[in-house]
C-alpha positions as CSV (number, residue, x, y, z in Angstrom):
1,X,-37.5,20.9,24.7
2,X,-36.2,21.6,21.4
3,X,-33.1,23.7,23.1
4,X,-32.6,20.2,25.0
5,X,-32.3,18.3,21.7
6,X,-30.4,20.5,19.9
7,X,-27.7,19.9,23.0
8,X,-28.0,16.2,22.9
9,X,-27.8,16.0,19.1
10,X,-24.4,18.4,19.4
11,X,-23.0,16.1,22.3
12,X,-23.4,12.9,20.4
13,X,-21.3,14.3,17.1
14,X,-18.1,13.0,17.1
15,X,-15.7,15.6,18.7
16,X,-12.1,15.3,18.8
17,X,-10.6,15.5,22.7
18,X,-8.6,17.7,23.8
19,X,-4.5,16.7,22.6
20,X,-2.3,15.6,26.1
21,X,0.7,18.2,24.8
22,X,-0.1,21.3,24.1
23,X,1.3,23.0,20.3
24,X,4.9,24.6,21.5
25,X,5.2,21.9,24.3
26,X,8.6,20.2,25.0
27,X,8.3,16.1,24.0
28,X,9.1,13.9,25.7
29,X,12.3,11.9,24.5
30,X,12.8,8.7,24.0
31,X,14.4,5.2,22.8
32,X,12.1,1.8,22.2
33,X,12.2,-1.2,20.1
34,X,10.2,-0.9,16.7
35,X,9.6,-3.0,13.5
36,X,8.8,-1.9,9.9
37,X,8.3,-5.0,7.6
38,X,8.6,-7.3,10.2
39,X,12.2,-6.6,11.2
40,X,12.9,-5.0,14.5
41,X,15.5,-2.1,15.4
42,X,15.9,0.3,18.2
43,X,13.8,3.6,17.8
44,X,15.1,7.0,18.9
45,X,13.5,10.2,19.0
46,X,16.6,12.3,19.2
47,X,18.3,10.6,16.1
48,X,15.4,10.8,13.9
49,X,14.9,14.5,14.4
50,X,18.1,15.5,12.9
51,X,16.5,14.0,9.8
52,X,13.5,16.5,10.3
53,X,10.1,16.7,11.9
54,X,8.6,13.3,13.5
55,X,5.0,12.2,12.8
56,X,4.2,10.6,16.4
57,X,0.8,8.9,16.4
58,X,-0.3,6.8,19.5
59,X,-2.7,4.4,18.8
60,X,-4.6,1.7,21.6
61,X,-3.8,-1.7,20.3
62,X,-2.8,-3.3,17.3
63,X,-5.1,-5.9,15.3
64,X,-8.3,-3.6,16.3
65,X,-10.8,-2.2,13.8
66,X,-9.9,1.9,14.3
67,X,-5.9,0.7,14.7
68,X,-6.4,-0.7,11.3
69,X,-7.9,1.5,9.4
70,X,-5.7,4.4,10.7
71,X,-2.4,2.2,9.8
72,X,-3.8,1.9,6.9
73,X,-4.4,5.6,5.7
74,X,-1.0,6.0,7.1
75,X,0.4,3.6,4.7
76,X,-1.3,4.8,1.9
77,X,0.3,8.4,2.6
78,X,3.3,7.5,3.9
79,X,5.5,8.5,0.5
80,X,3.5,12.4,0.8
81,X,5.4,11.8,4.6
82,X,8.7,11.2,3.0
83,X,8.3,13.4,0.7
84,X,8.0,15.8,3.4
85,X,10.8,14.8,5.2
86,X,9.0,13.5,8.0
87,X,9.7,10.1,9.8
88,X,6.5,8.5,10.1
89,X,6.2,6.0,13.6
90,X,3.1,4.7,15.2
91,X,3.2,3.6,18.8
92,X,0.7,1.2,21.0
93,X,1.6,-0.7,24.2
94,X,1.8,-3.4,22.7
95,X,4.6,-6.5,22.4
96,X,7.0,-5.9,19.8
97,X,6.4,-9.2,18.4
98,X,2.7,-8.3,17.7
99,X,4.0,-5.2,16.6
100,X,6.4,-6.3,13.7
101,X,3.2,-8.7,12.7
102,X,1.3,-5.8,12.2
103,X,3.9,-3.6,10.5
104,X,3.7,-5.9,7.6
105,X,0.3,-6.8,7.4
106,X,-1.7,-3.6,8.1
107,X,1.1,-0.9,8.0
108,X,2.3,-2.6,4.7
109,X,5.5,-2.8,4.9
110,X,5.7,1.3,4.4
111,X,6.1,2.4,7.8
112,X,7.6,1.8,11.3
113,X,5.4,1.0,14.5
114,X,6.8,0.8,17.7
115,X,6.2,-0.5,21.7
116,X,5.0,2.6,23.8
117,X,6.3,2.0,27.1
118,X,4.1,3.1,30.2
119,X,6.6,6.5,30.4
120,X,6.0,7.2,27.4
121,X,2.6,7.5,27.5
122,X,2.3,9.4,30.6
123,X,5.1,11.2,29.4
124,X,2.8,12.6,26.4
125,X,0.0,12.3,28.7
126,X,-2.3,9.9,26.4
127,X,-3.4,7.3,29.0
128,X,-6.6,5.8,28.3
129,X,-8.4,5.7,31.8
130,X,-7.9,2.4,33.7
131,X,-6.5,0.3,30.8
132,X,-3.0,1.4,30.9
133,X,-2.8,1.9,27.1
134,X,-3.1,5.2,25.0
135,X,-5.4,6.6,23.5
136,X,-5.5,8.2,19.8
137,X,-3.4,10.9,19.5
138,X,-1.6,12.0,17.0
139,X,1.9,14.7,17.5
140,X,3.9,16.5,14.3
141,X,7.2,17.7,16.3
142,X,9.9,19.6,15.1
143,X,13.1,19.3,14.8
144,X,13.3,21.6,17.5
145,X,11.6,19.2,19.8
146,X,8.7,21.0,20.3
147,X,5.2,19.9,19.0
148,X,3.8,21.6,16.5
149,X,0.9,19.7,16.0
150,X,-1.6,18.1,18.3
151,X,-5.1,16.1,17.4
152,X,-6.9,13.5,19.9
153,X,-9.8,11.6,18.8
154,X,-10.6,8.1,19.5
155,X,-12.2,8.0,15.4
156,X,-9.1,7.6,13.1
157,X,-10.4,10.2,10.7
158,X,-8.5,13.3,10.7
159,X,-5.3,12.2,11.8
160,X,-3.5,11.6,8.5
161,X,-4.8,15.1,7.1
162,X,-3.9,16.8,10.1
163,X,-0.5,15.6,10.4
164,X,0.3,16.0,6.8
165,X,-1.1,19.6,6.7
166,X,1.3,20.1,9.4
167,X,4.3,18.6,8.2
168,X,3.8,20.4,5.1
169,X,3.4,23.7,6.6
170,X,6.3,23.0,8.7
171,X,8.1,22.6,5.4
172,X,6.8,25.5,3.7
173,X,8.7,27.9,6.5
């Protein structure tokens, strides 16, 4: 009995998943329409890796409690990003109306958040069962392309350290 609470007890602790892209895998490319303070512009993965390594969080939906917060501890460490040299973008399927609304009042004006197209999320393999949005991840890639950082979990808690650790050590090399 106690064995069989012991394993209950471990399987209700918060556990990150499993990341969709494996460290060292390819990422996907691509272009979408994004907004930071409210004003939109065309997003491109290529172009902003020749500025250096891209912090690519997915998150489910704007306006929600964890999609708050996790803007939110974004925006208070996005100038450790910059300092970095890391482009910081947040992604949701979301309209990019809604989007720009929320660059400005939860991401603060500090950082850009963009519409993740259906191929893009399949294409990083994030796709929330049946709802046809992702689910929290959160990628570091380099400027080779290749992702050098992975975390999934659906709590927004460990995704700004992680990335930031990354992108540091990334720096460090």
């Amino acid at each position: 009995m106690r064995v069989l609470l012991s394993a209950l007890a471990l399987a209700a602790l918060p556990m990150p998943a499993l990341a969709a892209l494996p460290v060292g895998a390819a990422a996907p490319d691509f272009t979408t329409m994004g907004a930071k303070g409210g004003k939109t512009f065309q997003f491109s993965l290529a172009d902003a890796l020749k500025k250096g390594p891209v912090v690519l969080y997915f998150f489910p939906a704007a306006f929600t409690s964890g999609c708050t917060v996790e803007a939110h501890e974004f925006a208070e460490a996005s100038d450790d990003f910059a300092k970095a040299g890391a482009t910081l973008i947040g992604v949701a399927a979301d309209p990019i109306d809604k989007l720009a609304k929320f660059s400005v009042e939860e991401c603060r004006n500090k950082f850009a958040v963009a519409v993740a197209s259906p191929a893009m999320i399949s294409g990083y393999d994030v796709k929330l069962p049946l709802l046809g949005r992702s689910n929290r991840t959160s990628f570091v890639i380099a400027r080779t392309g290749r992702i050098a950082f992975a975390y999934s979990a659906m709590s927004p808690e460990g995704h700004v350290s992680g990335t930031l650790a990354a992108v540091r050590a990334l720096k460090a090399r």
